[in-house]
N, C-alpha and C positions, 0 to 999 in steps of 0.2 A: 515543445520540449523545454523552452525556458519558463515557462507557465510551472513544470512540476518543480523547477528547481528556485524559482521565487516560493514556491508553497512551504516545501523543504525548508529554504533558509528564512522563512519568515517562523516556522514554527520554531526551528534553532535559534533565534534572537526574542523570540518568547519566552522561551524555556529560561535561559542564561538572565535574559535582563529582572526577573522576578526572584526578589530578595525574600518574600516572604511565602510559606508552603502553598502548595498547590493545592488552589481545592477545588474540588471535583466538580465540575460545569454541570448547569440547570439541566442540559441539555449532551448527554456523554452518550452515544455509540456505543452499544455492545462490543464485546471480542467480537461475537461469530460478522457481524456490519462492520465491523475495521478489518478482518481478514477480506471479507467478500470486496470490498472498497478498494484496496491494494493490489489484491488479483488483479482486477481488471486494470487501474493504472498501470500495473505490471507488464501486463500484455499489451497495453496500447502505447507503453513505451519501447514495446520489440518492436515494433515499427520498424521495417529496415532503414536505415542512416540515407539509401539513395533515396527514399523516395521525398520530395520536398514536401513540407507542409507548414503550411502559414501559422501565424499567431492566432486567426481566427479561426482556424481547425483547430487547432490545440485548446484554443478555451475550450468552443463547443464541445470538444467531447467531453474536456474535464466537467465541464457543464451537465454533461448528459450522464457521464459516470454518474454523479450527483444525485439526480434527479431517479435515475434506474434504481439508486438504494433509498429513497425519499428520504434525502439529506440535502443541507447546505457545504458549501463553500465553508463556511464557515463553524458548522457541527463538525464539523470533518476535522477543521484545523485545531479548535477546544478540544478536542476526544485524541487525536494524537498527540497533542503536548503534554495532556492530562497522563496518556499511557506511556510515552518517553518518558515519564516520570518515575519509573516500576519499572524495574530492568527485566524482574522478573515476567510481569503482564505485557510486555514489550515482545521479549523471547518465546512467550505461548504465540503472541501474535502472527510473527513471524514462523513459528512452527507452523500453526494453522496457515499461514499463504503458501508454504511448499508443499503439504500434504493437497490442500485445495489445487495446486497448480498441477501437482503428479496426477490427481482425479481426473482431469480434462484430457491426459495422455489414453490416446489407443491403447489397446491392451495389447499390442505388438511391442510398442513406443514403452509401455511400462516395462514389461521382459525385458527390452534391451536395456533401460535403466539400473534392473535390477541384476543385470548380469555386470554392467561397470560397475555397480558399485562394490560388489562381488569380488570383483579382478583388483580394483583398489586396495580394499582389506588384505588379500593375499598379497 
């Protein structure tokens, strides 16, 4: 867990410490591999809180997320910082990880979705 959040704050003091524009890495990640990428971190951060897991679980997977989208560690962290840079390309991104994360819902599990959010409106 602290693995995602050194990732996080390492990409947030990149971002900030860079006076001069962002330009676009040799090597940038599509949307549709920065949506796919996040999904999964997504869900292996539901992880429920009881169950323990070491530092060397936590790379491995972020390791193996990685490798699942033939990426680095660090294409990963260049193509986020690049796309935290566009509020806009940021905001598709994140559109795409909830539509991608609603896809994975049972179609019982979407119904019920779609009826709170249903009840919300009204």
């Amino acid at each position: 867990m602290k693995l995602y959040f050194y990732i996080f704050f390492f990409l947030f003091l990149s971002l900030f410490s860079c006076q001069h524009a962002l330009k676009k890495p040799d090597k940038l990640l599509s949307k549709t591999d920065m949506i796919a990428i996040l999904s999964d971190i997504y869900l292996y951060n539901q992880t429920p809180s009881n169950i323990p897991l070491s530092k060397e679980i936590a790379f491995e997977t972020y390791v193996s997320i990685f490798k699942a989208h033939h990426t680095t560690k660090e294409i990963f962290q260049d193509s986020y910082v690049y796309y935290y840079a566009d509020a806009n390309a940021l905001q598709h991104i994140y559109d795409g990880i909830i539509n991608h994360l609603k896809n994975k819902l049972s179609k019982e599990q979407q119904n019920q979705l779609k009826m709170e959010e249903l009840s919300e409106t009204n």
